[in-house]
N, C-alpha and C positions, 0 to 999 in steps of 0.2 A: 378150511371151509371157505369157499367163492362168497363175496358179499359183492349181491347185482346193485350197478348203478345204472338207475329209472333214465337212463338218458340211451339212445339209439341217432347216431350221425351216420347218414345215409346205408343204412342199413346194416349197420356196425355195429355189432352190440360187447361193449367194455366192462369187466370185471376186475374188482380193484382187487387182487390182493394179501400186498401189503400197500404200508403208504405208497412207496415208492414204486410199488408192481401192477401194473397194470397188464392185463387181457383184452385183449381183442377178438371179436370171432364175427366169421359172416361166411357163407356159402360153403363151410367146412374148409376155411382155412384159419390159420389163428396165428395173431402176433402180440407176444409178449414181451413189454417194454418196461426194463429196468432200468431208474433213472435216479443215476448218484450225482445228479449236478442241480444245485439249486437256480440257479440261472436260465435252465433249460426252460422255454420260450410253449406256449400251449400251440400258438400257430405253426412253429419246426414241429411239434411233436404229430399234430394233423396233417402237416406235410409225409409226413414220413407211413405215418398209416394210411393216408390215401394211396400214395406211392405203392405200399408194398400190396394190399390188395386189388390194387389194379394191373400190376407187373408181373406179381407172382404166375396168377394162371395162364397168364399170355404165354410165361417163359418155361412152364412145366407144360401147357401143349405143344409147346414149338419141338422140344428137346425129347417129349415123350417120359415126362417122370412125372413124380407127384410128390414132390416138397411142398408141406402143407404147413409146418408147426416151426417157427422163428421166433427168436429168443434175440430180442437187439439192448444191450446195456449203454446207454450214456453214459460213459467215464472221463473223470478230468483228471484220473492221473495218465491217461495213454496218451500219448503226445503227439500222435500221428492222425491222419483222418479215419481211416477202418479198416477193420480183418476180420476175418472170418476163419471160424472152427467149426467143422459138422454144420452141425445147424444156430450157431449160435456167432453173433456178430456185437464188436464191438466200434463203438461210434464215439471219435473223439468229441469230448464236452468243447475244446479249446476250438478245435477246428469248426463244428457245422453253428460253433456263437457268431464264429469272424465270417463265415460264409455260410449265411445261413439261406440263399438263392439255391446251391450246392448239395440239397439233400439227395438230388441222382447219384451219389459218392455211395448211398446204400443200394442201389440200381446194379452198381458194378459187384457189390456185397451179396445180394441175392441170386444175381445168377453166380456165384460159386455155393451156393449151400444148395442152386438146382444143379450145379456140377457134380459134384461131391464124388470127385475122380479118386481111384485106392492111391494112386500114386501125385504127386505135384510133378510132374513133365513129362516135356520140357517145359517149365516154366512160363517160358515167353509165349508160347501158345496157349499154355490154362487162362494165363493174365488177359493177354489180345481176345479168346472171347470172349470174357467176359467183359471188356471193353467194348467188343463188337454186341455183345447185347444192351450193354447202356446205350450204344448210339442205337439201335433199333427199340430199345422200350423207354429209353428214358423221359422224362415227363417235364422237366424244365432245363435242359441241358443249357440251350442257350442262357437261359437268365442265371445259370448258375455259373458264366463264361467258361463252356468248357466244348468243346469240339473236335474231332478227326485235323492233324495236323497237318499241314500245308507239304507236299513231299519236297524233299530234295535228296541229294545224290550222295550220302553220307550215312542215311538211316538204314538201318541190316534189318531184317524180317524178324530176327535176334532181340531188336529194340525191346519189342514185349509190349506189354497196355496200349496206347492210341497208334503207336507207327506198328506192330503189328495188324489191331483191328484195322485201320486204314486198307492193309495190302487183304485181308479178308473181305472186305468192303470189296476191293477192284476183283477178285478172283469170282463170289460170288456173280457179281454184274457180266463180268464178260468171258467168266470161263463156266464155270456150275454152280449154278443158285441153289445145291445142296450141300457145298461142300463146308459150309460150318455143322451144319447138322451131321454131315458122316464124319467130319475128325471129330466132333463132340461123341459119337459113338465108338470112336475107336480107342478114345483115351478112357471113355469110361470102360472100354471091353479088356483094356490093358495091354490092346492090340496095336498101338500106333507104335510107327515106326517111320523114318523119311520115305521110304517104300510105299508108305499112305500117299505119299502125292502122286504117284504113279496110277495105283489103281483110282484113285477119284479121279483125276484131271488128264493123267496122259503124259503128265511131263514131270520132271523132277522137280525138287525145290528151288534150287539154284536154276535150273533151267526159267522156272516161272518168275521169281526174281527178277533176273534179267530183261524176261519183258515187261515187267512191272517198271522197270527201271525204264527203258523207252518210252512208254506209253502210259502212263501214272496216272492219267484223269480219271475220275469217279466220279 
């Protein structure tokens, strides 16, 4: 049985329950927040629910789905900052205490449960966009010191997370400003292949690389 708490923040209405469980709901999206760290902070935890219902819908219109229902545990035995399963994401207790500026780390978490591709790859492209969506929705990127990295001539498309999104950043801009959203429909179609850069752009990957390499401003 839901026990309602009489309080509504910005049109967010939270249902505890257990101690530690809390609900969230507003516009028919709902996030619910399991939290095994006593330390865990009320202003991180407002962070985080602002975040996700203001990001969520932006990034299920962009992609064309409807991931509604997120399940985010606070744990201080996982040692790492976050991951994600289906619909359900874990958030290091250790990592968002020491960076707690840092909560867009669930930004990159969200857009993989609006991924939710049958297969992980390649890899380095699931990861880059989901990076490429933190840097488009994320809400305090800068004050959490985190940004698209400075190129140089060593990094592969391969990289994966920021020097991937980086080189989707320069493709969109000055090749096809849809071309996150069509590999984002080809990996969910179980259709991508390197043959995808052909039909979206014209050119191969290693072709585009190269002039990525040339020409690298964003």
């Amino acid at each position: 049985m839901f026990v309602v708490i009489s309080i509504v923040l910005f049109g967010i209405l939270p249902y505890c329950l257990t101690g530690n469980v809390v609900e969230y709901t507003s516009n028919g999206y709902k996030l619910t927040i399991d939290n095994k760290d006593d330390s865990f902070s009320d202003e991180t935890r407002q962070h985080l629910i602002n975040t996700y219902f203001k990001v969520m819908p932006e990034m299920n219109n962009y992609f064309g789905q409807n991931q509604r229902n997120v399940r985010l545990t606070v744990d201080p035995n996982y040692k790492g900052a976050a991951a994600t399963s289906g619909s359900n994401i874990v958030l290091g207790a250790e990592f968002i205490r020491n960076n707690p500026e840092d909560y867009d780390a669930v930004t990159h978490e969200f857009a993989h449960v609006v991924q939710n591709y049958p297969t992980y790859d390649p890899n380095w492209l699931v990861e880059g966009i989901a990076d490429w969506a933190r840097y488009k929705w994320g809400v305090n990127n800068e004050k959490g010191g985190w940004q698209l990295p400075n190129f140089n001539s060593d990094q592969k498309y391969t990289d994966s997370y920021r020097v991937t999104a980086r080189f989707l950043v320069w493709l969109e801009r000055s090749k096809n400003r849809d071309i996150v959203k069509q590999l984002d429909q080809a990996l969910r179609s179980n259709s991508y292949s390197e043959q995808s850069w052909n039909v979206f752009v014209g050119k191969s990957l290693q072709e585009l690389w190269s002039e990525y390499l040339q020409n690298p401003a964003i």
